[in-house]
C-alpha positions as CSV (number, residue, x, y, z in Angstrom):
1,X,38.6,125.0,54.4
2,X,35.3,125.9,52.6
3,X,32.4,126.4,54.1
4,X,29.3,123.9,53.2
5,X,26.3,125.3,51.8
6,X,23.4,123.1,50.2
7,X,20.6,124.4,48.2
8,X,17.4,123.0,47.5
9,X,17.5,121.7,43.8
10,X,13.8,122.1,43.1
11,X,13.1,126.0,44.1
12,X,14.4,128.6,41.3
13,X,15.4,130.9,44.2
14,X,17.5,128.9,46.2
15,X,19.4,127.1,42.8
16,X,20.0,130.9,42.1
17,X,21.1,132.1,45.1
18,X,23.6,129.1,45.1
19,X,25.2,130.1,42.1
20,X,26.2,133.3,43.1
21,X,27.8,131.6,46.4
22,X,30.0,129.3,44.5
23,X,32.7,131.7,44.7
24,X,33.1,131.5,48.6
25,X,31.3,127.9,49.0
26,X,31.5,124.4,48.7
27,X,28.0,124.8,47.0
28,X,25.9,121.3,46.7
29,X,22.6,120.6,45.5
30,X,20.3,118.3,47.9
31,X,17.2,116.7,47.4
32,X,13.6,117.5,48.8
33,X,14.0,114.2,50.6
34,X,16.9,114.4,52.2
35,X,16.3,115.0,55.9
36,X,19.6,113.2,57.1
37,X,22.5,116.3,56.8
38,X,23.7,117.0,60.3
39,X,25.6,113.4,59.8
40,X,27.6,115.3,57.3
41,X,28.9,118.2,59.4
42,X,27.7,122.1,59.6
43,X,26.5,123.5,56.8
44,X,23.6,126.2,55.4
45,X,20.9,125.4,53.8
46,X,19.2,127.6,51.0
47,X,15.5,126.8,50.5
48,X,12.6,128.3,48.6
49,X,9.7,130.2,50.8
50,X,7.4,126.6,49.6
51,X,9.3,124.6,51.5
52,X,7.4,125.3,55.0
53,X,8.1,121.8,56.8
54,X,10.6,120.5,59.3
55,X,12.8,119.0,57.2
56,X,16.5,119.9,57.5
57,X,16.2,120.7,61.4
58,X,19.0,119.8,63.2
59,X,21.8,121.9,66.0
60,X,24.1,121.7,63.2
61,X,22.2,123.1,60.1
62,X,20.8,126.4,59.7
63,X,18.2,127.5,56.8
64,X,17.9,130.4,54.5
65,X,14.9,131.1,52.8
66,X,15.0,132.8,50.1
67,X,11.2,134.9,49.6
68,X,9.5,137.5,47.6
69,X,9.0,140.8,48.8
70,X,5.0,139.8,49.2
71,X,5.4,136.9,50.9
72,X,3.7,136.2,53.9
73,X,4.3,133.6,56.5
74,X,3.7,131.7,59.0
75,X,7.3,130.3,58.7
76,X,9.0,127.2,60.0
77,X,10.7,128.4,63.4
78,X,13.9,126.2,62.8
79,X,14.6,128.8,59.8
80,X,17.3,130.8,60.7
81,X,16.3,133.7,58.3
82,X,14.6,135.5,55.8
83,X,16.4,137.0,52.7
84,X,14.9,138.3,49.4
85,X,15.1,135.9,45.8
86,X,17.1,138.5,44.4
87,X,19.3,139.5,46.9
88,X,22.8,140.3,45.7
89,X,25.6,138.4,46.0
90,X,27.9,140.2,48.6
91,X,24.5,140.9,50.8
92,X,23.8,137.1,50.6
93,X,27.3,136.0,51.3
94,X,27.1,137.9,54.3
95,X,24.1,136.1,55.7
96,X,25.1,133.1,54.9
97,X,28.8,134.0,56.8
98,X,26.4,135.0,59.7
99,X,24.8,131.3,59.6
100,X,27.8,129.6,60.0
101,X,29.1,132.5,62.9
102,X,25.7,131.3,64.6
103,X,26.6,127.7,64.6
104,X,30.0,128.2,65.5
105,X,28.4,130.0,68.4
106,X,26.1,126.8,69.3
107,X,29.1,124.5,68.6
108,X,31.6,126.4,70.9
109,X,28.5,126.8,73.8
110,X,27.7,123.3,73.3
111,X,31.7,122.0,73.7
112,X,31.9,124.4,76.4
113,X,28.8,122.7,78.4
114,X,30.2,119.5,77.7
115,X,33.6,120.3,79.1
116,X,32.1,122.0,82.1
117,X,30.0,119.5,82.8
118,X,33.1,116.9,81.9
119,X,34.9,119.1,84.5
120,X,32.1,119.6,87.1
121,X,32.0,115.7,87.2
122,X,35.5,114.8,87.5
123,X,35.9,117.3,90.5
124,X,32.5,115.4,92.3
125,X,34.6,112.0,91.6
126,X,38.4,113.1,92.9
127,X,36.6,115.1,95.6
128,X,34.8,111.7,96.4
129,X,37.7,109.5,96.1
130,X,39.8,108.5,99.3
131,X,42.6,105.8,98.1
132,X,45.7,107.9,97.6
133,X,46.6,105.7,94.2
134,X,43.1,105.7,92.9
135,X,42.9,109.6,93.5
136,X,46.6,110.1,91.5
137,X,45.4,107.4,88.3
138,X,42.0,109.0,88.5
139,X,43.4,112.7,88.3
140,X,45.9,111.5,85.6
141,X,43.9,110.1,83.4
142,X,40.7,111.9,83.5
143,X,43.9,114.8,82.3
144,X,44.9,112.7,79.2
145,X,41.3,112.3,78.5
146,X,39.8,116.0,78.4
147,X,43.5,116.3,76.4
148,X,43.7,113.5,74.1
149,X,47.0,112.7,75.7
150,X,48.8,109.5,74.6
151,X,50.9,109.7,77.6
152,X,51.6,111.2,80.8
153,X,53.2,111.2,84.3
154,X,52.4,113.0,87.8
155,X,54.8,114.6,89.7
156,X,54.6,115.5,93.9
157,X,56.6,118.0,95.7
158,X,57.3,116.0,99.2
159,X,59.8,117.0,101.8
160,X,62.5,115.5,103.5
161,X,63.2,114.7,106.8
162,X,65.8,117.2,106.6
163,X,63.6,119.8,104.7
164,X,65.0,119.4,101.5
165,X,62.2,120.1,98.8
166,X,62.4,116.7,96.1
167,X,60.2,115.7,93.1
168,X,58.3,112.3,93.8
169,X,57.6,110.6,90.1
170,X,54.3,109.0,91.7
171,X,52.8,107.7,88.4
172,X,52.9,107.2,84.6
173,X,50.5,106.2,81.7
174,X,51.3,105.7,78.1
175,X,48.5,104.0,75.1
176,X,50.8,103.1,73.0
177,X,53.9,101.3,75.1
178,X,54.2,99.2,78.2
179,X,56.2,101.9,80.5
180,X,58.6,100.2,83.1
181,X,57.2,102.5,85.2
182,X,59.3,102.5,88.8
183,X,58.1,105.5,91.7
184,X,61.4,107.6,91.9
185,X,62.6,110.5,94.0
186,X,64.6,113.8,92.1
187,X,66.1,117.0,93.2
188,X,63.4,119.8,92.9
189,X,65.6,121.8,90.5
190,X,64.4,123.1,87.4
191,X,67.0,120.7,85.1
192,X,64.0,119.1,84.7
193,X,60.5,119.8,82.8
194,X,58.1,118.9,85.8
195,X,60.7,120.4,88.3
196,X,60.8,124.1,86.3
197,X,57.1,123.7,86.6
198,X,56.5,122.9,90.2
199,X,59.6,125.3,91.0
200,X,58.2,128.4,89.0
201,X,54.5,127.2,88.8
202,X,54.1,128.4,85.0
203,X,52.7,126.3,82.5
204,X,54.8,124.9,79.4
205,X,53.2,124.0,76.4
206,X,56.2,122.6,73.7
207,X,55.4,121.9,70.5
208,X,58.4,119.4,70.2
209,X,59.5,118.3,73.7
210,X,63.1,117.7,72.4
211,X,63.3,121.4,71.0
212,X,62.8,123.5,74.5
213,X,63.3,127.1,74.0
214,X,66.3,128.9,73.6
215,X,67.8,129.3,76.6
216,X,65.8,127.1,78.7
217,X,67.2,125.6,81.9
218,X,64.9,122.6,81.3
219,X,66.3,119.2,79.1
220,X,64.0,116.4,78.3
221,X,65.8,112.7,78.7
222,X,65.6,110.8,75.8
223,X,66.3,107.5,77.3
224,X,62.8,106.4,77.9
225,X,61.9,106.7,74.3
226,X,64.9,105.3,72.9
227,X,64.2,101.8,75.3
228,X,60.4,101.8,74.7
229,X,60.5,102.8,71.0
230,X,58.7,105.9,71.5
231,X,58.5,109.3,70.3
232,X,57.7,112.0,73.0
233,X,56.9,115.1,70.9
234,X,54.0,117.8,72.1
235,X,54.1,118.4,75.7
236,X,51.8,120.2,78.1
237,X,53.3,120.5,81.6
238,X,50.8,122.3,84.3
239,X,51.4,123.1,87.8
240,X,48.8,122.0,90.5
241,X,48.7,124.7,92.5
242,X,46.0,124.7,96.0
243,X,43.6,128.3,96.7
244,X,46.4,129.0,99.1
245,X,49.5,129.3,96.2
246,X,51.2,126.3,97.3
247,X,52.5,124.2,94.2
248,X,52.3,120.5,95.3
249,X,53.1,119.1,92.1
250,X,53.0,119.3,88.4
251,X,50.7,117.3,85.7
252,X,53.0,116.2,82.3
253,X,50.8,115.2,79.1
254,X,52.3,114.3,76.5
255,X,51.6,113.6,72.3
256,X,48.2,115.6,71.8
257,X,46.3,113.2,69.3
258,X,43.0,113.8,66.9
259,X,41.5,110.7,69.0
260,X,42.2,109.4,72.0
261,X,41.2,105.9,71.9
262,X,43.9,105.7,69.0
263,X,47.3,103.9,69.9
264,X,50.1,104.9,68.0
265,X,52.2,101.9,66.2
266,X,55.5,103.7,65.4
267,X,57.5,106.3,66.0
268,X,57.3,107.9,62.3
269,X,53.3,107.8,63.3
270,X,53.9,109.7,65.9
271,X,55.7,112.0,63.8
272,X,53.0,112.6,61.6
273,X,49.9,112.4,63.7
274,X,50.6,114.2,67.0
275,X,49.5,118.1,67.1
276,X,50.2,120.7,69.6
277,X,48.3,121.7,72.6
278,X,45.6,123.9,71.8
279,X,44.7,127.2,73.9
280,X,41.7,125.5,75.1
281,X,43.5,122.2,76.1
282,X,45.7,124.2,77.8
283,X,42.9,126.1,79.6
284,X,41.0,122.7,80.6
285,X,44.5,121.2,81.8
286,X,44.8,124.2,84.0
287,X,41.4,123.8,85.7
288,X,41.8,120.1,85.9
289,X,45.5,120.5,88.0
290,X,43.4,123.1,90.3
291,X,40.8,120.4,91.1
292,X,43.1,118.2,91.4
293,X,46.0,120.1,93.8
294,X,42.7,120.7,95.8
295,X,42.1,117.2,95.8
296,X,45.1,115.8,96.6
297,X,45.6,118.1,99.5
298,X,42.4,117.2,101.1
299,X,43.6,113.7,100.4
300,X,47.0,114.4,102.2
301,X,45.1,115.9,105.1
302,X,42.8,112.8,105.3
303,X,45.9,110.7,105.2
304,X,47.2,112.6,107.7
305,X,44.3,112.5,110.5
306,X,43.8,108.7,109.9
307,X,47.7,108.8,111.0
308,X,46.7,110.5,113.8
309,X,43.9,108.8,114.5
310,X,45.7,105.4,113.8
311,X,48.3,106.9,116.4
312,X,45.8,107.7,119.3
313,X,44.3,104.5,119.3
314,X,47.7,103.0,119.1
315,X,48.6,105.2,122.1
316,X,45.3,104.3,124.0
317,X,45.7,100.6,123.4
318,X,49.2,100.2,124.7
319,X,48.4,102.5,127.6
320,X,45.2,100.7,128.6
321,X,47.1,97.3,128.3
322,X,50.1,98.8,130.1
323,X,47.4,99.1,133.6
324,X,47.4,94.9,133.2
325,X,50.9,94.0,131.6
326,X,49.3,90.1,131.2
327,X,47.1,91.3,128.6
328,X,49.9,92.9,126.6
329,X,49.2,92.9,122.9
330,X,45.8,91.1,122.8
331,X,43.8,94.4,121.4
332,X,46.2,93.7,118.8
333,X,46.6,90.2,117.8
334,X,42.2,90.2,118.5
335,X,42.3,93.0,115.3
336,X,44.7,90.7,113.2
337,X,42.7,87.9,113.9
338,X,38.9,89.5,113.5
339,X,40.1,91.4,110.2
340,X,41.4,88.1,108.9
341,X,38.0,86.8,109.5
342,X,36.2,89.6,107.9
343,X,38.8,89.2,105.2
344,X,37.8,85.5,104.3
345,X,33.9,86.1,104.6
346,X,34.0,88.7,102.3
347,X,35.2,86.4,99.7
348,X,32.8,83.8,100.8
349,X,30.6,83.1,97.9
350,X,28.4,80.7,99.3
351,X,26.8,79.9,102.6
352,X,25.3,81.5,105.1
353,X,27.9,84.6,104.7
354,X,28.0,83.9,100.9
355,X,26.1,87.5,100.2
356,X,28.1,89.2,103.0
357,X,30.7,92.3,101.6
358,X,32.2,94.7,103.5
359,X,33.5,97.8,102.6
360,X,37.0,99.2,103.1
361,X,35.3,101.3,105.1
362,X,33.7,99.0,107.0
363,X,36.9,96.7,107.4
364,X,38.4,100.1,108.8
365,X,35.7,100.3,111.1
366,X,35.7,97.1,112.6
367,X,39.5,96.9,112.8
368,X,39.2,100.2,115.3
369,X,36.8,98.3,117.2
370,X,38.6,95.4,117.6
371,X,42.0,97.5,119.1
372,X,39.2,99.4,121.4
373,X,36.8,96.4,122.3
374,X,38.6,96.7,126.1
375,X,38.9,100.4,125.7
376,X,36.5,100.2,129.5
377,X,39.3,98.2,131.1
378,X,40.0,101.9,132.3
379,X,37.2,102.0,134.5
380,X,38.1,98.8,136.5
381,X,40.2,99.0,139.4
382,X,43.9,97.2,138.6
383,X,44.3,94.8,141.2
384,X,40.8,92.9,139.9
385,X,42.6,93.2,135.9
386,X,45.4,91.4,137.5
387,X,44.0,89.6,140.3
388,X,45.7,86.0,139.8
389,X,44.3,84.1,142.9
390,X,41.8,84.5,145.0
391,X,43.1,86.4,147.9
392,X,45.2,89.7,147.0
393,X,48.8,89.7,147.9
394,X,48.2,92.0,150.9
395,X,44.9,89.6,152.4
396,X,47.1,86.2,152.0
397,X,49.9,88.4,154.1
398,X,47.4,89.7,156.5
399,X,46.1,85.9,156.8
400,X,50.3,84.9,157.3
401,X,50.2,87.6,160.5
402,X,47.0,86.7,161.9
403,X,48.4,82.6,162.0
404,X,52.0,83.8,163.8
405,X,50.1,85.8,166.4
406,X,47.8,82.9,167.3
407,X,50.6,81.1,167.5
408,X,52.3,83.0,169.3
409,X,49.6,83.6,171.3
410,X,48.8,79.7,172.2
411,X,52.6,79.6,173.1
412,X,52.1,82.2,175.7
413,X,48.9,80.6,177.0
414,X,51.0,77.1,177.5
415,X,53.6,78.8,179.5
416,X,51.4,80.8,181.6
417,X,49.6,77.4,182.0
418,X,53.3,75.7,182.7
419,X,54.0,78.7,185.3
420,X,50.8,78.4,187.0
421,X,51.9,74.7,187.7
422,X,54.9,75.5,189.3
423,X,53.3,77.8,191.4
424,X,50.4,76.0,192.6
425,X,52.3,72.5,193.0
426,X,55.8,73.2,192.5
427,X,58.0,70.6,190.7
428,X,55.8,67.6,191.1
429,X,55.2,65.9,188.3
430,X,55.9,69.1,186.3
431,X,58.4,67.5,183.8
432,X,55.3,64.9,183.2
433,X,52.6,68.0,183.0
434,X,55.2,70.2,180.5
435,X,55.2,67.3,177.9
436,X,51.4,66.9,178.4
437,X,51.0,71.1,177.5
438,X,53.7,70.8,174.7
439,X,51.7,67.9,173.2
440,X,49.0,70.2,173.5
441,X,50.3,73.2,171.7
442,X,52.1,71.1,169.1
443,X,48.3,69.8,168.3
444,X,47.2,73.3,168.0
445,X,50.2,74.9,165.8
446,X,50.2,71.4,163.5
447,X,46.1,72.4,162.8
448,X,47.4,75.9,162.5
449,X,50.2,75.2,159.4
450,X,47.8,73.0,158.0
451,X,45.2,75.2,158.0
452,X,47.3,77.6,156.6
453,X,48.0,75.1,154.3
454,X,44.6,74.6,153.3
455,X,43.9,78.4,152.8
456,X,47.1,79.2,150.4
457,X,45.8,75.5,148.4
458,X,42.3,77.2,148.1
459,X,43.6,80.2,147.2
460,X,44.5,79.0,143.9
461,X,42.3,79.9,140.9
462,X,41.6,76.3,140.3
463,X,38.6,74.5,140.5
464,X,37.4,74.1,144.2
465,X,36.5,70.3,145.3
466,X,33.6,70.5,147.3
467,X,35.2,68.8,150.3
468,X,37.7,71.9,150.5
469,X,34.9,74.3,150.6
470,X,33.4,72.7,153.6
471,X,36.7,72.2,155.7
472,X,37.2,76.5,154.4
473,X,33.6,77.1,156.1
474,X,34.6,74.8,159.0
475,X,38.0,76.6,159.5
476,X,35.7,80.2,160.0
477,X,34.0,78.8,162.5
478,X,37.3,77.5,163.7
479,X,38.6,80.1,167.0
480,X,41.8,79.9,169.1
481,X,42.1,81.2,173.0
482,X,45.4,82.9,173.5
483,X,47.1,84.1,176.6
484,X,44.8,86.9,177.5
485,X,41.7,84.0,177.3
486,X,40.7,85.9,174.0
487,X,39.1,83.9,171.3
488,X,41.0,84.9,167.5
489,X,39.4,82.7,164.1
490,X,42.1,82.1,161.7
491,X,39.8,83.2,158.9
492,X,37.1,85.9,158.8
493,X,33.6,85.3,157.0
494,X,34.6,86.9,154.4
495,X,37.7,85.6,153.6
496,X,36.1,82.3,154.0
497,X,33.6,83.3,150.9
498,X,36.1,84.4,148.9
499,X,38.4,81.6,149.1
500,X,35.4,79.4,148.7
501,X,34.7,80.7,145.1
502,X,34.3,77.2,143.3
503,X,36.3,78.5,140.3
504,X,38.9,81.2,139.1
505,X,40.0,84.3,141.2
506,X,37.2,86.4,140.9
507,X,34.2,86.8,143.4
508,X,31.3,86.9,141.9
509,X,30.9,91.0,142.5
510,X,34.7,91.0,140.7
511,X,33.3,89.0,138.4
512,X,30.5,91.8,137.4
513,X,32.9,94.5,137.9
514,X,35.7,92.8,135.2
515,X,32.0,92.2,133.1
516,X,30.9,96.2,133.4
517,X,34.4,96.8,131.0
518,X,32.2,96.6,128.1
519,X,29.9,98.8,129.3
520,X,32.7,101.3,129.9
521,X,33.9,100.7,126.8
522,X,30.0,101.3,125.1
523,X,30.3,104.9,127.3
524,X,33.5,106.2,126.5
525,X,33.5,104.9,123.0
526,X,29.9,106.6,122.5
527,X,31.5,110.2,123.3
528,X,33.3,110.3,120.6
529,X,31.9,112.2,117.5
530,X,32.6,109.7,115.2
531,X,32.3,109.9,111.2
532,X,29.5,108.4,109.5
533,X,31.8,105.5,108.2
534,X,32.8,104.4,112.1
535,X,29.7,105.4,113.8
536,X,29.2,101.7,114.8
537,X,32.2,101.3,117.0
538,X,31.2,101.8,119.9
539,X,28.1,98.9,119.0
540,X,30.3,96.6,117.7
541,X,32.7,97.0,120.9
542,X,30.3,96.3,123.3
543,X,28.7,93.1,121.9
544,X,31.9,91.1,121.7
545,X,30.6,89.1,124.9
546,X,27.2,88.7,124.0
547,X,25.9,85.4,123.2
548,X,23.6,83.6,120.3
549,X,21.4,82.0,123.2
550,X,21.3,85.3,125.1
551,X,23.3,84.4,127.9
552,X,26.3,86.5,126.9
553,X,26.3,90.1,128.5
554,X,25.7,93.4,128.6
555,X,22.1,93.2,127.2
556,X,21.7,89.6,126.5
557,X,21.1,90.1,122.7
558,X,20.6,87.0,121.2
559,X,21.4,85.5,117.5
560,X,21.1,88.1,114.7
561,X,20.2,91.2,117.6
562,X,24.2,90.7,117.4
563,X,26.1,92.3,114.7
564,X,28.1,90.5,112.3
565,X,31.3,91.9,113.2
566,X,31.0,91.3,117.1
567,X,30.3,87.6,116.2
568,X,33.9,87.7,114.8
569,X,35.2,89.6,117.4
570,X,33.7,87.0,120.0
571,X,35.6,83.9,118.6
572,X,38.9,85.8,117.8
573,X,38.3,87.2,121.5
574,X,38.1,83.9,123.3
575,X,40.9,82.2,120.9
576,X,43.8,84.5,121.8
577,X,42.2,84.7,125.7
578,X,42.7,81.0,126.0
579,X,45.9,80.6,124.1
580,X,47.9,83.8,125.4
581,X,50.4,82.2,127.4
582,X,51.4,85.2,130.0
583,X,48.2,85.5,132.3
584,X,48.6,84.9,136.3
585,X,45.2,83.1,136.6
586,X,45.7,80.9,134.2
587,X,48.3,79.2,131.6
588,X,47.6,79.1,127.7
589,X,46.0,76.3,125.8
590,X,47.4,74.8,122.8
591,X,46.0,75.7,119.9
592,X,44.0,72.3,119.3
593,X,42.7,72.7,122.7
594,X,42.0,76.2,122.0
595,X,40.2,75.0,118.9
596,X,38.2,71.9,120.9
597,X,36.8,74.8,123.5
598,X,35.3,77.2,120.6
599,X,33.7,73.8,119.5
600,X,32.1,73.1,122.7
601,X,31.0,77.4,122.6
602,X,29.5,76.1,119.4
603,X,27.4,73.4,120.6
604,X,26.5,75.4,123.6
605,X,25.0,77.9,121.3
606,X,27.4,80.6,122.5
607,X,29.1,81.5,119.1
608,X,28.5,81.5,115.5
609,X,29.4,77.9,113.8
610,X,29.2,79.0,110.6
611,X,32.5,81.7,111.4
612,X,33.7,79.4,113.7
613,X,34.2,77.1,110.6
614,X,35.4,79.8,108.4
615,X,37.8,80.6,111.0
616,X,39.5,76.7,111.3
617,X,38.9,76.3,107.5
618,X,41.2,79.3,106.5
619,X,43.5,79.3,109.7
620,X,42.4,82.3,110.7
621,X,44.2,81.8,113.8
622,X,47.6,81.4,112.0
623,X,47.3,85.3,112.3
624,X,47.7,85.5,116.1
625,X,51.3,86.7,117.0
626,X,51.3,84.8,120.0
627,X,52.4,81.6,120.4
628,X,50.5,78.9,122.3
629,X,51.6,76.8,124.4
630,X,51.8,73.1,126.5
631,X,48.1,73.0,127.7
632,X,47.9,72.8,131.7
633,X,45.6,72.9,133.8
634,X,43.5,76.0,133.0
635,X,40.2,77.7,134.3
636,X,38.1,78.2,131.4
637,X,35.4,80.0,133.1
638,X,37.4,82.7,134.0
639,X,36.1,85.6,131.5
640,X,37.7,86.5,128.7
641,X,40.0,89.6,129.2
């Protein structure tokens, strides 16, 4: 193709000059006003030394002047060069080939910029990217675009579980036809183009796809084109390859077009339009695979430590929950719940929560705090995480023993009281005394069994009536003589106090200790060096019992002192604590009841009523595995496990 040259019709010189060019040039004259020429493409312009303006500057124009020997300047410093009016011919087309080496020079340092730059921001955007899929359609077609690929597919190398080496087809793109794409699974062999690749880890560059080179082990299958009408002609195959060697997959582009934003119509289109891949496309596909092998590793490892991650917090759920089997699976079914929350008021458009968003991140990040918010449960003792009644096992038993030994005890007395008549007044009236003493001790063990009575009935986690916790203060004070004239209470102080807790199983100091869990959890949580995205855990964990009126603990926080995402946590907290239908203390709620008690948290001022309402509204609590069941008797002031 001929080069462009434009001379300026009104200088002698440069009309000149052009003649001698036309040999070698698409020679054309211009006008003195024409300023617009860089719309036309490259091309040198031939001016006379009077023409000393900035007219005709542009990156894609360069201007000869064309001066007499006495000439003196200053010149323009867009000219590109000097040469003499009567310069010969050969000498002037050799300065004007020079002109157009120059702009080939700018043109290819200018494309090159751009495709760095293209390149440099492409890695900064795969590098940035964390979803899997969006990394694989990102890397694909960012690769058709730097390529002007019609079409392509991306290709894995994954492993089996027996080792064996296989080809994952993890995505397509095609402009031109709908692609029934459908992720597949083939033998790494190199029968295939992307499996020769990956296998060998050279790149092919085919100028027809369905004429491989002699020899070649590779065959392309037609079948694809011939169901979607297609034509699959040029074909650059590259192999992503990591710094370390390792071939992880292979990038396929196919039908190299003059635009990409152009969609073929027909396969005789095709035909005629698509060009090979150039040396350069082939050089950019190259360091686009290498970004992207690096990227997809990195996303692999990711993917692989949130697994892990996922699986330690798995791990130190269930073996938290396995130290009080009653609780089993509430971390859990709290997550479900509190992400489905999360869930709806992210797409709440309108009130109070209508401008709240959370990221996936941030859903992440509150899911993890949600499995963890009883992560401090380690740090209580066991028998108080699955205390069910007020007196452990062993201080009931104890209680049992100390009631048979005054018992026994009072029968001893009464015989020794029996013998002592015989001996001090023989068999007088001693049928007539025995009955009185067997009244006696009948009247003693009858108070004992219903004392005893009294004690396991107060020992339940129910609510105390105020007439039992006077006849449990009575009964302290209450001692029995035995044989040896020794005086034995069948209840200590102590016992007395705890059995006299007006409601639940817990004393009021088991009561803190089951309360400090979340400031175990805050501790331990806090040690961990979390990443920027899930530095809030451990905050978020420990403000699931907190309060909007500030009586909620461990610091009292009140209304918006308390995230967001513990206000969730709160009401997805107490829902599954009052319908899980396993605990010792207590039975499970229906869920209506359930439902009635968050109302009555509402109007308390203890949890949000906007989520709350959010949370009925959507059936939020649909989410909880567990199922409710026939509301009893309950104690709803035991704290929330």
């Amino acid at each position: 193709m001929r080069r462009r040259v434009l001379y300026d019709a009104t200088s002698r010189a440069a009309a000149a000059a052009a003649e001698r060019l036309r040999h070698a040039f698409d020679v054309a004259p211009l006008s003195s006003a024409s300023t617009d020429l860089a719309a036309a493409g490259p091309a040198v312009v031939l001016v006379g030394a009077d023409v000393v303006d900035g007219r005709w500057s542009s990156a894609s124009i360069r201007v000869l002047a064309l001066v007499d020997a006495d000439s003196a300047g200053p010149w323009p410093e867009h000219w590109y060069g000097l040469i003499p009016a009567g310069v010969s011919g050969p000498i002037l087309a050799r300065a004007v080939e020079n002109a157009f080496d120059d702009l080939d020079r700018a043109a290819a340092m200018t494309r090159l910029d751009r495709e760095l730059s293209e390149l440099n921001a492409i890695g900064i955007r795969l590098s940035a990217e964390r979803n899997p899929r969006e990394l694989l359609e990102t890397i694909l077609t960012k690769a058709r675009e730097i390529t002007q690929s019609d079409a392509g597919s991306l290709y894995l190398v994954e492993e089996a579980a027996d080792g064996t080496r296989l080809l994952r087809f993890a995505l397509a793109q095609n402009d031109s036809v709908k692609i029934p794409y459908r992720a597949s699974r083939l033998p790494l062999t190199s029968a295939s183009v992307a499996g020769h690749v990956a296998l060998t880890g050279d790149t092919l560059n085919l100028e027809d796809a369905y004429a491989p080179p002699p020899g070649a082990p590779f065959g392309i299958n037609r079948s694809f084109d011939a169901k979607a009408g297609y034509r699959t002609k040029s074909m650059l195959v590259v192999p992503m390859r990591t710094p370390q060697g390792e071939t992880i997959g292979a990038l396929q582009l196919i039908n190299c077009k003059p635009d990409f934003g152009h969609r073929f119509a027909s396969v005789d289109e095709i035909e005629r339009t698509v060009r090979p891949y150039g040396p350069r496309q082939q050089q950019l596909a190259g360091s686009l695979a290498s970004q992207a092998a690096v990227a997809i590793h990195n996303s692999q490892l990711f993917e692989s430590i949130r697994r892990l991650f996922e699986g330690f917090v798995q791990a130190s759920v269930t073996a938290i929950e396995s130290r009080d089997p009653t609780t089993s699976g509430h971390s859990f079914r709290v997550a479900n719940l509190t992400v489905g929350l999360a869930s709806v008021v992210d797409r709440c458009a309108t009130g109070a929560y209508g401008a709240t968003r959370f990221s996936a991140e941030e859903m992440m990040e509150l899911r993890y705090a949600a499995l963890l918010h009883d992560f401090g449960k380690v740090g209580v003792r066991e028998q108080v995480l699955v205390k069910a009644k007020k007196l452990f096992p062993g201080e009931l038993d104890r209680i049992r023993q100390r009631v048979e030994l005054i018992k026994r005890g009072l029968a001893l007395r009464y015989a020794d009281k029996k013998i002592e008549h015989l001996l001090d007044k023989g068999r007088r009236r001693y049928a007539e005394q025995s009955a009185a003493f067997d009244a006696e001790l009948a009247a003693y063990l009858a108070e004992l069994d219903d004392s005893l009575g009294r004690i396991v009935g107060a020992n339940e986690p129910t609510v105390l009536p105020q007439e039992s916790a006077a006849a449990l203060e009575r009964l302290a004070l209450r001692a029995f003589e035995d044989h040896r004239g020794h005086r034995q209470a069948v209840l200590t102080p102590e016992e007395a106090a705890i059995l006299s807790v007006p409601r639940g199983s817990l004393t009021e100091a088991e009561f803190k200790e089951i309360q400090s869990h979340v400031v175990h959890t805050y501790r331990f949580l806090a040690e961990i060096p979390w990443t920027k995205e899930f530095r809030r855990i451990p905050e978020i964990a420990r403000s699931h019992h907190e309060k909007l009126d500030g009586t909620g603990y461990p610091l009292g926080m009140r209304g918006e002192e308390i995230p967001v995402q513990s206000k969730m946590m709160t009401i997805a907290d107490i829902y599954d604590a009052l319908t899980a239908g396993d605990r010792p203390y207590k039975k499970g709620v229906s869920r209506d009841e359930a439902l009635d008690i968050l109302g009555h948290e509402r109007r308390a001022g203890h949890v949000d009523g906007a989520l709350l309402d959010l949370f009925i509204e959507a059936k939020i609590y649909a989410q909880a595995t567990s199922a409710a069941v026939t509301p009893p008797r309950a104690d709803r002031r035991r704290p929330m496990r």
